[in-house]
C-alpha positions as CSV (number, residue, x, y, z in Angstrom):
1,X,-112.1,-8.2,-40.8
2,X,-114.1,-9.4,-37.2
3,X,-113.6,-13.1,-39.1
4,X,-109.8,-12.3,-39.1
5,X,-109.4,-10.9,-35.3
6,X,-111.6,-14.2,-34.5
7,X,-108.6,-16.3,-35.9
8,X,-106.0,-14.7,-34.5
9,X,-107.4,-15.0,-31.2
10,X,-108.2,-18.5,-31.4
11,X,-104.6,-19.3,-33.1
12,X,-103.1,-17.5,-29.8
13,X,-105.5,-19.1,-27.5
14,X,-104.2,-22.8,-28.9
15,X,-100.9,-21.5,-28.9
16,X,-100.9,-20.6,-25.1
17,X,-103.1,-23.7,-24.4
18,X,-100.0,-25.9,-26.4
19,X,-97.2,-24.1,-24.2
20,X,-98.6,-25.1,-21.6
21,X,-99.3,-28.6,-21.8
22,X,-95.5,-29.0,-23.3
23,X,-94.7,-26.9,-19.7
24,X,-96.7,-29.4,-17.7
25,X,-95.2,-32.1,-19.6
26,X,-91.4,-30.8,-19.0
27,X,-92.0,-30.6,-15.3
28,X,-93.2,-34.1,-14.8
29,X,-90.6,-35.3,-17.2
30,X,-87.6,-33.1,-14.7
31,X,-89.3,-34.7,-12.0
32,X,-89.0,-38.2,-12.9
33,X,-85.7,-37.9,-14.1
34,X,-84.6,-36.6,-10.4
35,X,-86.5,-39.0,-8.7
36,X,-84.6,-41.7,-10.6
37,X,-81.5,-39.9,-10.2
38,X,-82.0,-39.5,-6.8
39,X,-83.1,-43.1,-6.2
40,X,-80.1,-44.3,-7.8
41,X,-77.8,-42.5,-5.9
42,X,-78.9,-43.6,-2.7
43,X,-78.9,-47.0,-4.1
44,X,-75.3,-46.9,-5.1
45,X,-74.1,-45.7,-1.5
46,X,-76.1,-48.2,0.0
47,X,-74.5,-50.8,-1.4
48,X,-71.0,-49.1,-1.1
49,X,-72.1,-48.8,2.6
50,X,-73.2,-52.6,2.7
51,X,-69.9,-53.7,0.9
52,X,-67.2,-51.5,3.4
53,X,-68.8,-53.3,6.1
54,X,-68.9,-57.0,4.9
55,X,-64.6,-57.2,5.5
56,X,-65.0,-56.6,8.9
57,X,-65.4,-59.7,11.1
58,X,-68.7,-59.6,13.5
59,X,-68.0,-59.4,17.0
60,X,-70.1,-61.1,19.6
61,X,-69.8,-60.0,22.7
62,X,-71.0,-61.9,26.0
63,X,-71.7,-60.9,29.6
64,X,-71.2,-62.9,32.6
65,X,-72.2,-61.3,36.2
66,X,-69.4,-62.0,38.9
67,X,-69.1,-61.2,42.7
68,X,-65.7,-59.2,44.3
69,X,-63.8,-61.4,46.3
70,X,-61.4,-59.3,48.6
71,X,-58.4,-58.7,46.9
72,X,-59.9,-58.4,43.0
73,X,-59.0,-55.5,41.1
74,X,-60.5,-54.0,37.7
75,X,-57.6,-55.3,35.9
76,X,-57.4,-58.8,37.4
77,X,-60.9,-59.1,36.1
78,X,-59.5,-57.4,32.9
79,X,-56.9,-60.0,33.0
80,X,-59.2,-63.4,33.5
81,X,-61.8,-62.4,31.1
82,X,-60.8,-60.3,28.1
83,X,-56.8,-61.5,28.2
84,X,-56.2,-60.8,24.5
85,X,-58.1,-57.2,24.5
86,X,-57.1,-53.3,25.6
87,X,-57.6,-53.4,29.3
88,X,-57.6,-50.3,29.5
89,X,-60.9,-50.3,26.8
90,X,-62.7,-53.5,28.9
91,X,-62.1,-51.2,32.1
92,X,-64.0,-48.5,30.8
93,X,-66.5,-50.6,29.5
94,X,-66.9,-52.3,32.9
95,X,-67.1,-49.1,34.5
96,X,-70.0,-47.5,32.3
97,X,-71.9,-50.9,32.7
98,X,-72.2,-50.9,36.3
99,X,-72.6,-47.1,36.7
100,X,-68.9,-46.8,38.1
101,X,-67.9,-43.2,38.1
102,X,-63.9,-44.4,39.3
103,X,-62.6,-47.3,39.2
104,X,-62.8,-48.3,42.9
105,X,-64.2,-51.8,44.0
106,X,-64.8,-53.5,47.0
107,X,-65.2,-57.0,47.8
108,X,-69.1,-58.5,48.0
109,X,-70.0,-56.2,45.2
110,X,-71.7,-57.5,41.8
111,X,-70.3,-56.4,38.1
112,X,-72.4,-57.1,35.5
C-alpha cells in the first residue's frame, strides 16, 4: 500500500513537472511569434512610409544674404528671388529667419 502512495506521488510529481515545461515552452513559443509579428509589421509600414515618399520631388533650398537698399520691400525681394513660389509663404519664411516679428524693413539692414 506505502509502494502504491509512492507511485502516485511520483506519477503527479512528473505530471506537474511535464505541465510545466509544455507552459514554459508555450510562452517562449507566444513570444516569438509576437516578436515576429511585431517585427513585420513595422517592416511593412516602413516600407509603405519609404514608398509614399519616393513620388515626391526633393526640394533643395538655398540661401543667399542681401543688404536693403532704400526703397526694397519684402515682396520685391519675394518677387526677385522666389518669382514662381507663394509670396506670401517665402515672406513668412524670411521673416522667421531673420527674427522679424512684422514685416517692416529698413534700408542698410541684412536678411539672411
Amino acid at each position: 500500500m506505502r509502494q502504491d502512495i509512492r507511485e502516485y506521488e511520483l506519477k503527479i510529481r512528473r505530471n506537474r513537472v511535464r505541465r510545466q515545461r509544455q507552459l514554459r515552452q508555450r510562452a517562449i513559443l507566444f513570444l516569438l511569434a509576437s516578436a515576429m509579428l511585431t517585427g513585420i509589421v513595422i517592416g511593412i509600414f516602413t516600407l509603405k512610409a519609404h514608398a509614399a515618399g519616393a513620388d515626391e520631388p526633393f526640394v533643395y533650398k538655398y540661401y543667399t544674404s542681401i543688404r536693403l537698399n532704400a526703397g526694397d520691400t519684402l515682396e520685391g525681394i519675394a518677387d526677385r528671388y522666389a518669382p514662381d513660389s507663394d509670396h506670401g509663404a517665402y515672406i513668412a519664411e524670411v521673416m522667421r529667419m531673420n527674427h522679424l516679428e512684422e514685416p517692416k524693413i529698413t534700408a542698410g539692414m541684412n536678411l539672411a
